[in-house]
C-alpha positions in Angstrom: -4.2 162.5 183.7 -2.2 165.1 185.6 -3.5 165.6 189.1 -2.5 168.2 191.9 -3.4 169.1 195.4 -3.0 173.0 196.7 -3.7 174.4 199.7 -6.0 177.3 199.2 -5.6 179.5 201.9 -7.5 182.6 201.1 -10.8 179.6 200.9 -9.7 177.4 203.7 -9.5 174.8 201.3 -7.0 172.0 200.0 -8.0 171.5 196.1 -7.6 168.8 194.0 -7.0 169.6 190.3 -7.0 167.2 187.5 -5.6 168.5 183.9 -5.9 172.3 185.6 -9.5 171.5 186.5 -10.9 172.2 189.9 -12.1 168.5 190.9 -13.0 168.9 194.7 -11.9 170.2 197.8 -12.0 169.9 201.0 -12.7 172.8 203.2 -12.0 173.7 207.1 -12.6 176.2 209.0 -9.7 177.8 211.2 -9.5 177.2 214.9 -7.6 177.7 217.5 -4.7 175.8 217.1 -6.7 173.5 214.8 -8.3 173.2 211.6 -11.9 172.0 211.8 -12.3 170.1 207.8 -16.6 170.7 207.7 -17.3 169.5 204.2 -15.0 167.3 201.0 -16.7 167.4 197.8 -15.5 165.9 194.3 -17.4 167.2 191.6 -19.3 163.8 189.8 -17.3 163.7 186.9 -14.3 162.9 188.7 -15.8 160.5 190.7 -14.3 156.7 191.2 -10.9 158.1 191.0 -9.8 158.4 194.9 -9.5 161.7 195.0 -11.6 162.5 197.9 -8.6 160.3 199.8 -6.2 161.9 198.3 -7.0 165.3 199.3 -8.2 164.6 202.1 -4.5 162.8 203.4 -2.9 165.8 201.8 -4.7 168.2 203.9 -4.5 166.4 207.5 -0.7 166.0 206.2 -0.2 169.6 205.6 -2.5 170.1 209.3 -0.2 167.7 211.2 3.0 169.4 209.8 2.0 172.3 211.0 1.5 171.5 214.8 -2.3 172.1 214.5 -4.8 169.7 215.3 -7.4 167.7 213.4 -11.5 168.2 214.0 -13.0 166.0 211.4 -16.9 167.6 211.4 -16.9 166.1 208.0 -18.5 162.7 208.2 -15.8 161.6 205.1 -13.1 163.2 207.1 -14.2 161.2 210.3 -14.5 157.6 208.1 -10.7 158.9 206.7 -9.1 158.9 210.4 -10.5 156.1 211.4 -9.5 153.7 208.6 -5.7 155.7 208.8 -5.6 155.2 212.7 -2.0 157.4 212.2 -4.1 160.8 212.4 -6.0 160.3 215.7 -3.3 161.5 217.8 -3.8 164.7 215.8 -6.9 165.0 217.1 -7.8 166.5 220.6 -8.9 163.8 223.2 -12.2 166.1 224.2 -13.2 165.7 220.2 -12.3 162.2 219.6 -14.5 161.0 222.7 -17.5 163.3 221.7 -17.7 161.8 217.9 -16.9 158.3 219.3 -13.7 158.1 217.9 -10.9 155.2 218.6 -8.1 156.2 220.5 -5.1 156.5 219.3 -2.7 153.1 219.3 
């Protein structure tokens, strides 16, 4: 099983392929200086296989890297930081105390 993560720009979207088959995404919307991920989706059949995590650190990678900060709208997103505590500095103190998010250690 061959899988591979790419950031779609053109779709606001970082997708996860498996054997060159689209298996989910997950989608933001650009911001200001940040990247607001609204929705991760992996398509049933690919289900059990982490790959909602693994696109999901591959995109808040690629955001941090870029000097743009995290808004994780999407409730899997929001789980995400808060089990990897290492992405909440990414994410803007106003935002992180309106969706009762940890602060950063």
């Amino acid at each position: 099983m061959n899988e591979k993560i790419v950031h779609n720009e053109q779709q606001h979207r970082f997708e996860v392929f498996v054997d060159d088959e689209l298996a989910g995404f997950a989608a933001y919307e650009p911001a200001d200086g940040a990247r607001d991920f609204d929705h991760t989706e992996v398509g049933s059949e690919f289900g059990g296989r982490g790959l909602a995590g693994k696109v999901v650190a591959a995109a808040l990678a690629d955001t941090e890297a870029a000097g743009l900060s995290v808004v994780p709208t999407c409730s899997y997103v929001r789980k995400f930081v808060t089990k990897n505590a290492e992405h909440l500095a990414h994410i803007p103190a106003a935002t992180r105390s309106a969706m009762g998010l940890p602060e950063p250690a």
